[in-house]
Structures are given as structure tokens and as C-alpha cells.
N, C-alpha and C positions, 0 to 999 in steps of 0.2 A: 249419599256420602260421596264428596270428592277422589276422585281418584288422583295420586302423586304422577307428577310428571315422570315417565320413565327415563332411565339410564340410558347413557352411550351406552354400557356395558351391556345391559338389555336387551337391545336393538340389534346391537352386533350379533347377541346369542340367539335372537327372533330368526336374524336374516342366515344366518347358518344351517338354524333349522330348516328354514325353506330350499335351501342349496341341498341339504340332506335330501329333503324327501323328493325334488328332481330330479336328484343321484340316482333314485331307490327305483325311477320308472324308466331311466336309462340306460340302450345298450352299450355296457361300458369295457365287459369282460371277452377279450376275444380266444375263440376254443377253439378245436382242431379244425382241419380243412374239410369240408364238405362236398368240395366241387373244385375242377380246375382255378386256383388262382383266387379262391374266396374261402372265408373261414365261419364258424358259424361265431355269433354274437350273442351274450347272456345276460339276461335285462338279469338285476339283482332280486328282486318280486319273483321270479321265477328259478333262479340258479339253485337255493337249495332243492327243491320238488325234482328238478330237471338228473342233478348230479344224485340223488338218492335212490332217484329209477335205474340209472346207469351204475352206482358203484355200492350201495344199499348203504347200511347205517357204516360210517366209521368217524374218528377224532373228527375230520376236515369237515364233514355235515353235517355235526354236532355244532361243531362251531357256525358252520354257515348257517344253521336257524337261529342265531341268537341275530340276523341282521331284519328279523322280522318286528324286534325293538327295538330299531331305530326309528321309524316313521314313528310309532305309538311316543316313542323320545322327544321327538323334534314336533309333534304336534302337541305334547305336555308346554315345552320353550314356549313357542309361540302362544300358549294359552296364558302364559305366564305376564307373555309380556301386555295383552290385552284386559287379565281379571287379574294382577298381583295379591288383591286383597282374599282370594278366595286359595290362596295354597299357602300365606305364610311366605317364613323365612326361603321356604322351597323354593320360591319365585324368585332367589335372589342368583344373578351367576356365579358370585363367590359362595354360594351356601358346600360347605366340604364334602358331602355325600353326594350332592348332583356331579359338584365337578369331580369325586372318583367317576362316577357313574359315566360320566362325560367321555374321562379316558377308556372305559370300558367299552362303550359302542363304537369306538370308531377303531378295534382292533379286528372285527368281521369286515369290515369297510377294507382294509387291506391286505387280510387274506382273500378276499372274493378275487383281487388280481394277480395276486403272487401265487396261489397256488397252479392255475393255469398257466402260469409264465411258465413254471418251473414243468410243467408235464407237457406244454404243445410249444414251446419254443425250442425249434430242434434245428435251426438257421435262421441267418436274417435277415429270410426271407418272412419270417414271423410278423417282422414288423414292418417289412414294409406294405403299403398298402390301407395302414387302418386306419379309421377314422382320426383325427383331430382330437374331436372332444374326448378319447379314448386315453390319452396323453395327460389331457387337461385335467380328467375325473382321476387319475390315479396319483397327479400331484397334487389336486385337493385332498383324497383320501391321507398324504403322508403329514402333508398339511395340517391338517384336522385335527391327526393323531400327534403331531408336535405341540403345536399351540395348545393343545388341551393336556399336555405331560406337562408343556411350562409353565400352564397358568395353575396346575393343581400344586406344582414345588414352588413355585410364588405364593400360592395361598399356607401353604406347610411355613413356610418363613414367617410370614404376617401373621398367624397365631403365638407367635413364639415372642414375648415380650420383650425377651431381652435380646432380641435380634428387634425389634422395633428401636428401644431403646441407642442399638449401635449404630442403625441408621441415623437416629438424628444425630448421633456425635459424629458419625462422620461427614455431614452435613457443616458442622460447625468449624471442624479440625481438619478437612480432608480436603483437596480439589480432585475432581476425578481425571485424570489423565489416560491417557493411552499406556505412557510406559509404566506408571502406575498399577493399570489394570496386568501389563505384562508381569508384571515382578513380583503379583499377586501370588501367594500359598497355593491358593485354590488353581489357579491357571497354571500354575510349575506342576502340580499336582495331575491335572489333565492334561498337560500337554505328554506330561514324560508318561505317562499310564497309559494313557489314549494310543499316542506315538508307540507307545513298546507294545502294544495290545496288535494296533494295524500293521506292525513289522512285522511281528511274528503271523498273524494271518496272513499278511500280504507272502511272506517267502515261505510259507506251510501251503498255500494256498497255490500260487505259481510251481514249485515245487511237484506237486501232485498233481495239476494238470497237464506240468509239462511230460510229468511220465505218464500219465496215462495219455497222451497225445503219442507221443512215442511208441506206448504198445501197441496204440490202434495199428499207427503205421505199419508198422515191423509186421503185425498179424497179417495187416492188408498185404503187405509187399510180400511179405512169405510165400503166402498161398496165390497171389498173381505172378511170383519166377516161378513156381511149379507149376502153374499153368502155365505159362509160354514155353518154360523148355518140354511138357506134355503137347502140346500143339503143335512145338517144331518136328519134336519126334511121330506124331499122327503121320503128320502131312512124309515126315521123311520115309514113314513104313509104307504110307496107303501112296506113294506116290506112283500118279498114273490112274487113280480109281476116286473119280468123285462122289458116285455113290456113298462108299466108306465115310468122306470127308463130311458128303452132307449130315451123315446120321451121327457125326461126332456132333457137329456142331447143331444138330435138332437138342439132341442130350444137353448139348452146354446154356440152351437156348432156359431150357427144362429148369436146369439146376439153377439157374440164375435165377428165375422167379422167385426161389425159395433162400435164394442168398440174404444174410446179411448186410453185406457189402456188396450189393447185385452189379453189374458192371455193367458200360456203356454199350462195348463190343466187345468182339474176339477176330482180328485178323489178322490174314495170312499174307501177306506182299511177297509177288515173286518174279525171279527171268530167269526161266529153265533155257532161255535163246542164248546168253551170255554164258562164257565159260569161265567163273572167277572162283580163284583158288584165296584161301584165307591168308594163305605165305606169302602171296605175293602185294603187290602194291594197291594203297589202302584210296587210287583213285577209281570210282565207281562213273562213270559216263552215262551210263543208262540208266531210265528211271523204271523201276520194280508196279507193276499191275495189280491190283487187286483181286486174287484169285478166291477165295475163299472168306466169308467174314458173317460173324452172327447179325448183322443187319439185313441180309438177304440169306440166310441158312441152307435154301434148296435152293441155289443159281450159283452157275460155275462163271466167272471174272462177272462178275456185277456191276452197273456204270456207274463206280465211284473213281475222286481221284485218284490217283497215283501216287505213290513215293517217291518224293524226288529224290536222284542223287547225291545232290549236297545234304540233304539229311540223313541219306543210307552211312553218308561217310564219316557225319559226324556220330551215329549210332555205332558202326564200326570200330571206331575210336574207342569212343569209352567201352566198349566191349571188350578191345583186347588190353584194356588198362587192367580189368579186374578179373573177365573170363568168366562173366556172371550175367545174366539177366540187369540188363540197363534201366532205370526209373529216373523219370525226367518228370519233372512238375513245370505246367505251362499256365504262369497266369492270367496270362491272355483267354483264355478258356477254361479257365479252372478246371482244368486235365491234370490229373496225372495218369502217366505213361508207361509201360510197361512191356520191353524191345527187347529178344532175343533175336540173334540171326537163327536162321534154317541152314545145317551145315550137313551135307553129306560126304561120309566117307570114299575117297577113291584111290587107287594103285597108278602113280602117274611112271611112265618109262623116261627115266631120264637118263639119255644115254646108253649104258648097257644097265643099266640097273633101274629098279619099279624101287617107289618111295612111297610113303602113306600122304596123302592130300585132304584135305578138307574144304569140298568146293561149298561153295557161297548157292544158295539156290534162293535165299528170301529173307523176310523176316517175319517172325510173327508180332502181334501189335496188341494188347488189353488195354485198354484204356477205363478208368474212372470218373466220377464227376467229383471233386475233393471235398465241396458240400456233401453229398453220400456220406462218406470217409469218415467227414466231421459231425457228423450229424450226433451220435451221443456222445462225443467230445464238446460239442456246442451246448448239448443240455446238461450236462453237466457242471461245466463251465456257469452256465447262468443260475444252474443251483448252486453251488459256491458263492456265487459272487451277492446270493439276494441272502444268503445265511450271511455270510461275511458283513454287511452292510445291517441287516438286522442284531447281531451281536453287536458290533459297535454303538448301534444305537443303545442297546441294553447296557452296553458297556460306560456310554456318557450319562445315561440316569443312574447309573451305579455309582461310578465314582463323583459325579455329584454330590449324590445322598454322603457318601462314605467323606467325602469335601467335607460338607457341613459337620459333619460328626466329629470330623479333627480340628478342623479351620474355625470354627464358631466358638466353642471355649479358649482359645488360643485369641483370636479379636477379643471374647470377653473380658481376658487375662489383661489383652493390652491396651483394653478403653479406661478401666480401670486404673492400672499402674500410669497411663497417660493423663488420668485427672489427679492422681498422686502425686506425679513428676512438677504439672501445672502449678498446683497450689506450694511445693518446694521453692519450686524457680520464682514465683512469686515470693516467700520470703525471701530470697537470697536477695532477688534485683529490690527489698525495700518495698515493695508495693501492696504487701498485706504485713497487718502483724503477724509475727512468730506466735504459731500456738499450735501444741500436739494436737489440739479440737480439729481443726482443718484437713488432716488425714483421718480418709477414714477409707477404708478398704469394703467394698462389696463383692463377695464370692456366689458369683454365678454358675461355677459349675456345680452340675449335679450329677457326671460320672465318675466311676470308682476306679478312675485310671492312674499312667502318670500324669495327666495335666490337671490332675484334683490335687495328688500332692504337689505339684508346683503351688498350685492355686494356695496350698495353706501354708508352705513357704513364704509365699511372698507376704499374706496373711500376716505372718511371724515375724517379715523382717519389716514391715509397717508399724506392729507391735514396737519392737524394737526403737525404731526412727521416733514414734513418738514421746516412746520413754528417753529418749536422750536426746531431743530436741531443747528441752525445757534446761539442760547444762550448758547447750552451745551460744556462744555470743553470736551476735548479729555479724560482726567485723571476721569472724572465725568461717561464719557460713557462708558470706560473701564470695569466699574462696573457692567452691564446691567446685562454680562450670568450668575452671581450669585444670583438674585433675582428670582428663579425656585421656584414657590410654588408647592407644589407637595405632597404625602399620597400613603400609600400603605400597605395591611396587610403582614408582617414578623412575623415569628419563631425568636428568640432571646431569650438570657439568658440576666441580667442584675443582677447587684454587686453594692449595695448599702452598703458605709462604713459611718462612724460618730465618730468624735474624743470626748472621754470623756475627762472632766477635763481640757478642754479647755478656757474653760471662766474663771476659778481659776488661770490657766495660764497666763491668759490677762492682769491679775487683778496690776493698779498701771504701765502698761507700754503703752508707746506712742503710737498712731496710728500706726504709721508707723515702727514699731518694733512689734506690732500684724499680721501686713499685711505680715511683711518681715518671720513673724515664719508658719503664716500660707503656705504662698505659699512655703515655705521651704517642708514641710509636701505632701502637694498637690503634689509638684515638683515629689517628692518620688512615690506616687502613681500613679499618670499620664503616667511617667516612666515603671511601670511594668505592667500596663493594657497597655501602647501600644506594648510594648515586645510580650505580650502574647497575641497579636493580636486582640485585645478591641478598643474603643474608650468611649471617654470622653464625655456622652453626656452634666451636666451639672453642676458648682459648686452652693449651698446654703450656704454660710456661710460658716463652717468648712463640710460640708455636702458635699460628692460626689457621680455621679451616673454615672455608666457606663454601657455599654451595648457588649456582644459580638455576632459572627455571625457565621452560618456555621452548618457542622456538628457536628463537636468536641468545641460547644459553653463550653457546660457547663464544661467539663474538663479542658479550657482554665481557664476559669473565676474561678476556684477553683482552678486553681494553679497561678490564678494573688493573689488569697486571704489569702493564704499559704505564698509568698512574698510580699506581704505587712504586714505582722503580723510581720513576722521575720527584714524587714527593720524596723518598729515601733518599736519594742522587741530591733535592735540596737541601735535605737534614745534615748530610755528611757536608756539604759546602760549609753551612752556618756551624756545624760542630770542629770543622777544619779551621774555620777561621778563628773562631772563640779558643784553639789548642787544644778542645777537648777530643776523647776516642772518640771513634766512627765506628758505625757496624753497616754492612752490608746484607742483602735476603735476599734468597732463593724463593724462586715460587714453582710449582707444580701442577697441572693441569691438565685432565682426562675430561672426558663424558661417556655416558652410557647409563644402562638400566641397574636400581639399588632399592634394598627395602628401605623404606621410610616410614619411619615409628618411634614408638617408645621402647628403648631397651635398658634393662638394666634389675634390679632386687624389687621383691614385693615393696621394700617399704625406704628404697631409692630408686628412680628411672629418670632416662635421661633420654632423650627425643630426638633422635640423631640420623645419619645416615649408616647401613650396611653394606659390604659389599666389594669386590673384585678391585669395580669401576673405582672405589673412595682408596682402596690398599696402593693401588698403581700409580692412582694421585699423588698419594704423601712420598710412593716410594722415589718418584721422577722429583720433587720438588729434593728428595737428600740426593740424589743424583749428581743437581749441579756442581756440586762437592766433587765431583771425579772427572767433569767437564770443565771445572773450571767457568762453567755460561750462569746465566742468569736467569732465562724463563726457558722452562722445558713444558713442549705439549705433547699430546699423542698423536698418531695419525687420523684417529678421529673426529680430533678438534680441528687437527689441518685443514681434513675436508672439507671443514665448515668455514673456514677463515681466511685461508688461501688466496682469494679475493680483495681482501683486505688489508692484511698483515702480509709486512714482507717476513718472511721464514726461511730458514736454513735447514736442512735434513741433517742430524748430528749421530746417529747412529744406530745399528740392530741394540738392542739391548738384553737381555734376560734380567729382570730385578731377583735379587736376593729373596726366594722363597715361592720362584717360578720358575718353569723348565722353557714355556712359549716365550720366544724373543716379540718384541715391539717395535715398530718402527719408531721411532723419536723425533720431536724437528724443536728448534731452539726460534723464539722470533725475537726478531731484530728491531721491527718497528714499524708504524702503519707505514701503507705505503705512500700514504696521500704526504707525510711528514719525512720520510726514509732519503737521507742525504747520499752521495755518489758514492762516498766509501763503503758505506752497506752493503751495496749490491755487490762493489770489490770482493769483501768480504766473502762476500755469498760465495759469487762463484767460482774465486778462488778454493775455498775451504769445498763445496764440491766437488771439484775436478779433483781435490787431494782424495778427498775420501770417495771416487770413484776407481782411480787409480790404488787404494787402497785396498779396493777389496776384489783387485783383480793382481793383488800381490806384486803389482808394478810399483817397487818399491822407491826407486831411484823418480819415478813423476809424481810421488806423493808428498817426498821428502821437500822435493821442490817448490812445490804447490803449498805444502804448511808452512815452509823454511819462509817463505816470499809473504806470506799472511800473517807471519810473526815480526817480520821487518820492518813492513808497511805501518799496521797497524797494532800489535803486542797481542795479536787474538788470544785469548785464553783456552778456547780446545783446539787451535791449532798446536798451542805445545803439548797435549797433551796428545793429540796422535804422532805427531812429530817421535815424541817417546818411542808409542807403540811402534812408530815405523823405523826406527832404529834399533828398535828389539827382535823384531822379526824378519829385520835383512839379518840378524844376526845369525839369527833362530827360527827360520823358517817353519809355518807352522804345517804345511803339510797339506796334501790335494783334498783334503775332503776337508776342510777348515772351512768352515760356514759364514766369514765375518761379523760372529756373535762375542756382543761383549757379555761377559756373565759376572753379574754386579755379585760382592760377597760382605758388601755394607749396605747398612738404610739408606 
């Protein structure tokens, strides 16, 4: 009988196998130290027998004989891939019992190195030193145990039909994208779960190590100041008798072997030749000997260096900062230090009078290796840090599973309602007939949650759409994909105009000859906001509002308002000559951030702008009305235009139903077009209204009186006014130059 060609899949799981059972004869697990500078090494074949002699049955050994099923594993694989016909389905890598089976063996495969990690890494100096492949075997072990988590919840999916099923629809309907995959359920899901899971470990975790790093200290540093101010004091009793000294420090020698935290040394530094008092000046000149120290215990001055002065006096220093036992950490030597002076009392005569002294005779010195120190700080440390890293792990197969469980009837909810949607929008665009037959709803979920009763909601309202499809006309349903309620925050500028003198206009003529002058007007406007790439949000009356988009908003919108003034400007020419009334319009113009959407009743909406930026608009455009000008912007359009547009600053303002004044500028006209009097204008009308709001009333007078002469400015006379109100009526030192508007 032929044998079928085998699988890539196969072959990959043959050749795994064989990485396994090289794994199994490898020294991969490194144990405690043995010998100077070498640690022993634990081939996996041997590590359970080895660790059950040394620590008898417990959890950790239990588990480490189930690694005695992996070779018998990984030579099943390989048989598999050689005789498929003699094991069946078994033979396959997707079969779901192997591949549990799969992720089982390779769970002794990564305790056989974490548990060691966690009991013989105690610095790291752990690591350095070890072999290579030591590295290599324990990223294939996580390896191993990944790929075989993922290919067994891969295989969990592929049983599951209707997860087959949304594959291919989303094959059909979907392109896979990156941002796509970001804005995915499941991925918000894991990132904010995952994320809030490693925060909280991560500042639980740092947290407790930093205190228990702190206790060591404090423990260590406690018990080394009471040793040094006990050694200053030896030396200061037994002083003269090294005998004495030796058998302290025989004792210390003693205790230290049996220490915790054993210490490097114990010394004494000192110059009984010098006569330094601790009141006096804190410069040391001579350098302090080595008298006494637990590296030679029975030898009086031993041939070590010395204590140099410059660091006697920086020790002194912080000495009389705190008047404590000094600790200095040296990373140069991974020292830390541990420096009291040697102070004996003495009766100096000073003068006619004896005073109490405290002479300088030395210092004593402990010193640490900070490795020591840290030594169960570091193991510690590294078990946190392999629990920490193992939960998470457990924590991404979790919320995975817990993913699918929510995320999957929710896709099935929306593969569903999206081949409902499909064949709607098909009849609406004409391209299938209308017929209730063509909905038809599949309910895939099978849990007893809320997404089951969604599920028969929508069930219900498919029900529904079918029974009242069969009433609706074609031309009725056409309409549907325009009924989009929808909102969203936009940057936009917006252009509110208002025709004066409009109602005098009306006055005496028909409706329908009001209707036909106004949209005449409108027609005009509408026209040059869509040129300048605007739109029309809405008309009131003779009132319009429009809005533009983009970067170059407000430059648009100030040169849609520049031609509408000039088409207006020709209307009243042609209406002056024909005798007829003329009307005139204001326009108003802000930008900034507004909702955009649909607002208004369930069963009227209107698709507008909201918002600050839209209120400040309308309110500047009725403004002009008290300026007397024609286009009013804000200063954030100025910003934007300034460039361009020549513009005049016309005043602080407060609008009616705002307390925050605005800056205001009126434009005059581009500047590319802007004739010599403009500019007159300009800066005459600034210089008034500089002088203006520095109460200089008589050079403001001057300054509108001169811009009213020249050219009939129209908010020249309007401060002109004000400035002869308030030479009258002075408004007072804390007068802000705020006008505060108390109409639209």
C-alpha cells in the first residue's frame, strides 16, 4: 500500500520532535556553585532522580517526572511521520488530543529552568559565565510552549463552524489592515486588560521590592552603625592594649562567618601622633594608618594603605551633618561603607578655664560587598519577576478564551445583520428585486446572555422589515441611505451675513415678489460660498449661515465675504439706478472647534453646526450694527489671514450673553487689491483707538474727527461718540476698554 506524501505540518512536528529529544540529553539547567566560579549543570534525563535524592518527593518532582514523556512523545511524532497509516487520525498534528497533549509536555520543559532560576540565582553573577546553548534551550522551551498554546486555540476556532463560516465572510467583505486589526473588540479588549493587569503587577511588584530592598538596607546599615560606634568605643577603652583589640576582633572575625550579611572587613584607621580636636577646623593634613582590621586580626598596623586625608575630611563632614555613623555606597567597588570617627573625651585649659574636647583619634571603617546585601533582594527579585511574566502569560490565554466568548457572537451578530444590510441596500440602489424572501436572519448564538437576546431582537426586527417591506414603494425606499443620523467634533470657520433694510424693501409688495427678491440675493451668495469651497448650512429668513472646511478655512471664507460685499455693492448700483430700494449686509466670521451632526426631534432633525465658535459668529456679524462696518472677524481668523487681508483692529468686545471680551478686526480688503486710502483709514482709526484706550482723549478725538473728514468712516463716528462721552464722563482707572454688547 502507498504511503501519502507527508505534510509541511508533519515534518515540522517530526523535526520538533527531534529538537525535543536533543533537548532531553542536554546540559541545559544551570544549579548551584560547586567550586570557585563554576556551577553544576543538569542534563534533563537525570534532573528528576538527581533533585529527588537531594529534596525527596514534593509538587516540583512530581512535575519534573512527567519530563520522562517527552522523549516516549517526540518518538511517537516521528513514528508518525514515517508509518501515518498505522496510528490513524493520531498521526495527524492538528488531531485535538495530541495537540492538548502537545501543550502538556512542554510545561516540565520550562519548569526544569525556572525553578533553578528562582532558588540558585542570587546575583548576576548567575549568569554570567554559562554556556550559550543554555540561553538557546530555554528560548526554545518558551517557544515550544507558545506555538503549541497557539496552534491548540487555532485548532479550537477551526472546529467551530461558524467561526469558519466568518472567516470567509470576512475574506469577501473585509481587507485586513493594521488599523483595522487596532480598533478590533478583541485587541481593545487585550490591550486595556493586559495593560491594566501589567500596571497593576508592574506598581505591586516594584512597590514590594522596593520596600523589601529598603528593609535589607536599614537591617544592614542598623547593625553596621552599631558596630562601628562598638569598635570606636573598644578601641577608645582598650586604648594602649592590642592584645584586647586583637581578641575583639578574633570574636568579630568568628561572628562574621556565621553572619547573614558577613562583611568584608572591620577597620580601625588612626594618628594618636596628631592632636585634633573635633571643634576645631575640619582640615585634616595627615593621612590616618591602618592600626587594627579583620583582615589581619592578630597584627598591630598591618601593611595596608592608608586613609587619606582628603577623604578623612570628607568623612568628617558628613559626620557632623548628622552626628551619626556615615554610609557611603561606592560603585566603583560595589562597596558599601560604613565610617564613624574614634572620638575621645578630653579637659582642654583654655585660658583660666578647662572645657570638655573631643579629640579626633581615627576612624573606624566596615565595609560590605553590595552583591552580599543584595543577594536575597536579587532572588527575590527574579521570583517576582518569572511569576509576574508567567501570569501574564496565563493572563493572554485567558483573555483570549474570555475574547472569543464575547467577541465571536458579537462578529456572528454582525456577519449576519451585514448580509441583511447588503441585500436592503440592494433593493434600495434597484439592483435586486424587492422581496421580504431575501432577508432572512441566521441566529448563531447559543449562549443564554445578553447578546442572545440582542440576537432575537434583531431576529424580531428582520421579522418586522419583512412584514413591511411588501407596503413600501421602490421610490419611498430609495430614500433610506439618506436618513444617517450622525455628530462629530470639527475645526470649521463659519460666515454669517444679514441683509439690512430688507423689510423697508418688502414694504407694499406681494409675497411672491418678496420671495422672488429674496432668493434673488441668496442665489448671489450661495453662488460664491460654493466657489470658495463653503457650504450652505442654513437660510432664516433674509439671514444666512455658512460654514467652511479645511486648512485654508478661514481665508476661503474671507474671500467668499470680500465677494459678496462687491456683488451686493453691484446690486445696490443696478437697484440705485432702476429707483428701486437698496439693502445692505453684515457679515460675521469666527473659527474654531463645534459639534457636527444631526440635531433636532425624533421625527425632525436638522444637520447643523453647534457650538460657542457658531454663537460668536452670528453674534459679530449683528455687531456691525453698532460699528457701523461691514465685515467683522475674530482674532483667530486674523491670525489666519493677516497675510492676505488688509484688516483694521476695531475693538475689545463682550457679545450680549458673554462675560470673556474678544478681540475684533473689521477687513477692509485684500491687500493685493487694497487702494491708498485703506491703509489711511487703517492707521488712522488705530492710532484713535490706541489713544483710546489709554484715555487720551483729546488724540483720539483727533484721529476719528480726521477719518471722518477724509473719508466718512463709519466706526470712526461711532467712537468719535464714545470719545466725547467719556471726556465727559470719565470712566475711571480700572476701565478695561471693554465694550459690552447688550443687543444681537
Amino acid at each position: 500500500m502507498n504511503e501519502t506524501k507527508p505534510s509541511l505540518s508533519s515534518l515540522l512536528d517530526a523535526l520538533a520532535g527531534l529538537i525535543c529529544i536533543a533537548w532531553f540529553f542536554f546540559p541545559i539547567v544551570a544549579g548551584p556553585v560547586i567550586d570557585a566560579g563554576s556551577r553544576q549543570l543538569f542534563f534533563p534525563y537525570s534532573m528528576p532522580i538527581l533533585v529527588i535524592q537531594q529534596e525527596g518527593f514534593n509538587a516540583y518532582t512530581l512535575i519534573l517526572l512527567l519530563l520522562y514523556l517527552i522523549p516516549l512523545f517526540c518518538i511517537f511524532r516521528i513514528l508518525c511521520l514515517f508509518i501515518p497509516s498505522r496510528f490513524g487520525s493520531l498521526a495527524l498534528p492538528e488531531h485535538f488530543g495530541i495537540s492538548a497533549l502537545r501543550v502538556f509536555v512542554t510545561i516540565p520543559m520550562i519548569i526544569t529552568w525556572i525553578v533553578p532560576l528562582i532558588r540558585y540565582a542570587d546575583s548576576s553573577v548567575y549568569f554570567e559565565g554559562l554556556p550559550i546553548w543554555i540561553y538557546l534551550f530555554a528560548g526554545f522551551t518558551v517557544a515550544a510552549n507558545i506555538i503549541s498554546v497557539v496552534f491548540f486555540l487555532k485548532l479550537l476556532n477551526k472546529r467551530d463552524q461558524f467561526v469558519r463560516e466568518y472567516k470567509e465572510f470576512k475574506k469577501t467583505f473585509e481587507k485586513s489592515t493594521i488599523l483595522a486589526f487596532i480598533f478590533r473588540i478583541r485587541t481593545k479588549l487585550f490591550i486595556s486588560f493586559i495593560g491594566l493587569i501589567t500596571l497593576i503587577i508592574g506598581v505591586l511588584a516594584f512597590s514590594l521590592l522596593q520596600s523589601y530592598k529598603n528593609t535589607i538596607v536599614k537591617a544592614v546599615s542598623d547593625g553596621a552603625r552599631s558596630q562601628v560606634e562598638q569598635a570606636s568605643s573598644i578601641y577608645r577603652v582598650n586604648l594602649g592594649d592590642p592584645i584586647a583589640m586583637f581578641e575583639y576582633l578574633n570574636r568579630q572575625v568568628e561572628l562574621n562567618k556565621r553572619a547573614t550579611f558577613p562583611h568584608q572587613y572591620l577597620s580601625m584607621y588612626t594618628d594618636l601622633k596628631t592632636t585634633q580636636y573635633l571643634s576645631e577646623s575640619l582640615e585634616i593634613k595627615s593621612n590616618f594608618k591602618l592600626e587594627f582590621s579583620t583582615f589581619a586580626p592578630n597584627l598591630h598596623f598591618p601593611a595596608f594603605p592608608e586613609l587619606k586625608a582628603e577623604e578623612a575630611v570628607q568623612y568628617l563632614k558628613a559626620y557632623n551633618k548628622s552626628k551619626s555613623v556615615v554610609s557611603i555606597y561606592d560603585s566603583k567597588t560595589d562597596q558599601r561603607l560604613f565610617i564613624g570617627p574614634i572620638l575621645k573625651p578630653e579637659s582642654v585649659k583654655v585660658g583660666d578655664a578647662r572645657i570638655r574636647q573631643e579629640r579626633l583619634l581615627g576612624f573606624s571603617v566596615m565595609a560590605f560587598q553590595e552583591s552580599v546585601i543584595m543577594k536575597p533582594y536579587f532572588k527575590t527579585r527574579i521570583f517576582v519577576m518569572v511569576l509576574t511574566l508567567l501570569f501574564l502569560y496565563l493572563a493572554i490565554i485567558l483573555v483570549y478564551l474570555i475574547g472569543n466568548y464575547i467577541v465571536n457572537p458579537l462578529l456572528f451578530l454582525r456577519m449576519n445583520v451585514r448580509k441583511i444590510s447588503d441585500n436592503l441596500q440592494s433593493m434600495i440602489r434597484g439592483n435586486t428585486r424587492i422581496s421580504s424572501h431575501a432577508l432572512v436572519y441566521a441566529d448563531y448564538i447559543r449562549s443564554k446572555d445578553e447578546i442572545k437576546s440582542l440576537s432575537n431582537e434583531i431576529g424580531n426586527m428582520v421579522t418586522v422589515l419583512k412584514g413591511v417591506i411588501p407596503y413600501i414603494s421602490a421610490s419611498t425606499l430609495k430614500q433610506a441611505e439618506k436618513g444617517i443620523v450622525s455628530s462629530s467634533n470639527r475645526e470649521l470657520a463659519f460666515l454669517f451675513t444679514d441683509m439690512r433694510g430688507f423689510t423697508s424693501l418688502c414694504e407694499g409688495l406681494e409675497p411672491d415678489q418678496v420671495v422672488s427678491i429674496l432668493n434673488r440675493y441668496l442665489d448671489l451668495e450661495t453662488e460664491i460660498i460654493l466657489q470658495n469651497h463653503g457650504d450652505v448650512d442654513k437660510f432664516v429668513g433674509d439671514e444666512m449661515m455658512a460654514f467652511f472646511d479645511g486648512p485654508r478655512k478661514e481665508l476661503h471664507a474671507c474671500k467668499a465675504a470680500m465677494q459678496i460685499r462687491h456683488a451686493m455693492m453691484q446690486e445696490r448700483d443696478k437697484r440705485q439706478k432702476e429707483g428701486l430700494p437698496v439693502v445692505s449686509i453684515g457679515i460675521g466670521i469666527n473659527s474654531g472647534p463645534v459639534v457636527f451632526g444631526s440635531v433636532g426631534a425624533r421625527d425632525r432633525m436638522d444637520f447643523t453646526s453647534i457650538g460657542d465658535t457658531v454663537n460668536l459668529a452670528a453674534r459679530l456679524e449683528g455687531a456691525n450694527k453698532q460699528y457701523n462696518s461691514k465685515s467683522i472677524i475674530t482674532e483667530a481668523v486674523f491670525d489666519k489671514v493677516q497675510d492676505t487681508f488688509l484688516c483694521r483692529e476695531l475693538d475689545f468686545i463682550a457679545v450680549k450673553g458673554k462675560q470673556e471680551p474678544v478681540r475684533i478686526f473689521e477687513i477692509l480688503q485684500e491687500k493685493a487689491k487694497a487702494q491708498a486710502k485703506l491703509m489711511q483709514i487703517k492707521e488712522l482709526f488705530e492710532k484713535g483707538l490706541a489713544a483710546y484706550r489709554k484715555q487720551n482723549w483729546k488724540t483720539a478725538a483727533a484721529a476719528f474727527s480726521k477719518n471722518i473728514e477724509l473719508f466718512k468712516d463709519g466706526p470712526s463716528e461711532v467712537f468719535l461718540k464714545r470719545v466725547i462721552y467719556f471726556d465727559k464722563n470719565p470712566p475711571g482707572k480700572d476701565w478695561d476698554g471693554v465694550f459690552r454688547a447688550t443687543e444681537k
